[in-house]
N, C-alpha and C positions, 0 to 999 in steps of 0.2 A: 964306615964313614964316621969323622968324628962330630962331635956336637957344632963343632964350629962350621965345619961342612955342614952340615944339615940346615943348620939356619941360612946359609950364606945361598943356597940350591933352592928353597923356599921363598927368598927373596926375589930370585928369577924370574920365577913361575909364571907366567902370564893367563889372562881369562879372555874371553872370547872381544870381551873391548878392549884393546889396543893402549897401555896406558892405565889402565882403571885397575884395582888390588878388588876381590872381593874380600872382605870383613873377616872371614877364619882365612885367608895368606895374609892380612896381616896380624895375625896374633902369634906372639911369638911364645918362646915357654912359657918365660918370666909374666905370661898373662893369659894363663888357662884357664882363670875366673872368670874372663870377659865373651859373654855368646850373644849370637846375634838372631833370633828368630823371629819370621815372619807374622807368628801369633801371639810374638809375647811383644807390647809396646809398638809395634807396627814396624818390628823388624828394629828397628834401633838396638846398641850395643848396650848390655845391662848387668849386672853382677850375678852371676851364675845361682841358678836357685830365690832369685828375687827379682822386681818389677823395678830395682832403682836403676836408671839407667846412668850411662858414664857421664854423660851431660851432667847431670844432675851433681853431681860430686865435685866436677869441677866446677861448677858456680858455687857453690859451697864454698869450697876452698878459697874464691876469687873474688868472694865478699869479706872473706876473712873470719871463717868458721875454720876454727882447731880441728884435729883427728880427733881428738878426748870428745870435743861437742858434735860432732859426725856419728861417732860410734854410739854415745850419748840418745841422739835423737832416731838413728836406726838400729836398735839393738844389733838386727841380723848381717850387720856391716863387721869386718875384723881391718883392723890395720895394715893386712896384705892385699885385701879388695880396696881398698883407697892406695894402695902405692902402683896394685894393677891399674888398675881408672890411668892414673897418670900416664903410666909407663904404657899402656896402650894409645892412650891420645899423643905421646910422642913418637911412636911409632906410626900413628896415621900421619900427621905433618908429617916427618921423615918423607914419607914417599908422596907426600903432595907434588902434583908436576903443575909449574905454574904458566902461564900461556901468555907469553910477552905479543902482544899487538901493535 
C-alpha cells in the first residue's frame, strides 16, 4: 500500500459516533508532533513533549505574533510544531461536518 493509500484508508475510518473523527484519525504524517491526552491539558491537542496546546499557537498567530516571536517566547517550540499546529487545525475543519437546519 502506497503512502497515498494509507492516508486516503485513514480518512474512512469511522469511530463508534457516526460522523465524529477521534483526534489521532485526524492527524495525519505531516503532523506527528500533535497528541492529544486525557492527562495532559484535559485531553486538548498540544505539541508533543509540551503543555502548549494548538489553540494557543493559533491565537498567536491571529494576533499577529511572528514564528521568530513564537519560537522567541517558547524556546521548546521549532518552526515545524507551529507549521504542524496549523496544518493539523486544517485538517480538523477539513472534516468538520456542518448541520444545515
Amino acid at each position: 500500500m502506497n503512502r497515498e493509500d494509507a492516508k486516503a484508508q485513514r480518512r474512512k475510518k469511522k469511530t463508534s459516533r457516526p460522523g465524529v473523527l477521534a483526534v489521532s484519525e485526524l492527524m495525519m504524517e505531516d503532523t506527528h508532533r500533535i497528541v492529544s491526552d486525557h492527562r495532559i491539558m484535559l485531553g486538548k491537542p498540544v505539541i508533543k513533549g509540551t503543555r502548549i496546546p494548538v489553540e494557543l499557537i493559533l491565537r498567536k498567530l491571529a494576533e499577529g505574533m511572528t514564528f521568530a516571536k513564537l519560537l522567541q517566547a517558547y524556546p521548546h517550540l521549532t518552526k515545524e510544531d507551529i507549521l504542524a499546529a496549523v496544518s493539523y487545525s486544517a485538517d480538523v475543519i477539513e472534516r468538520e461536518e456542518l448541520l444545515v437546519s
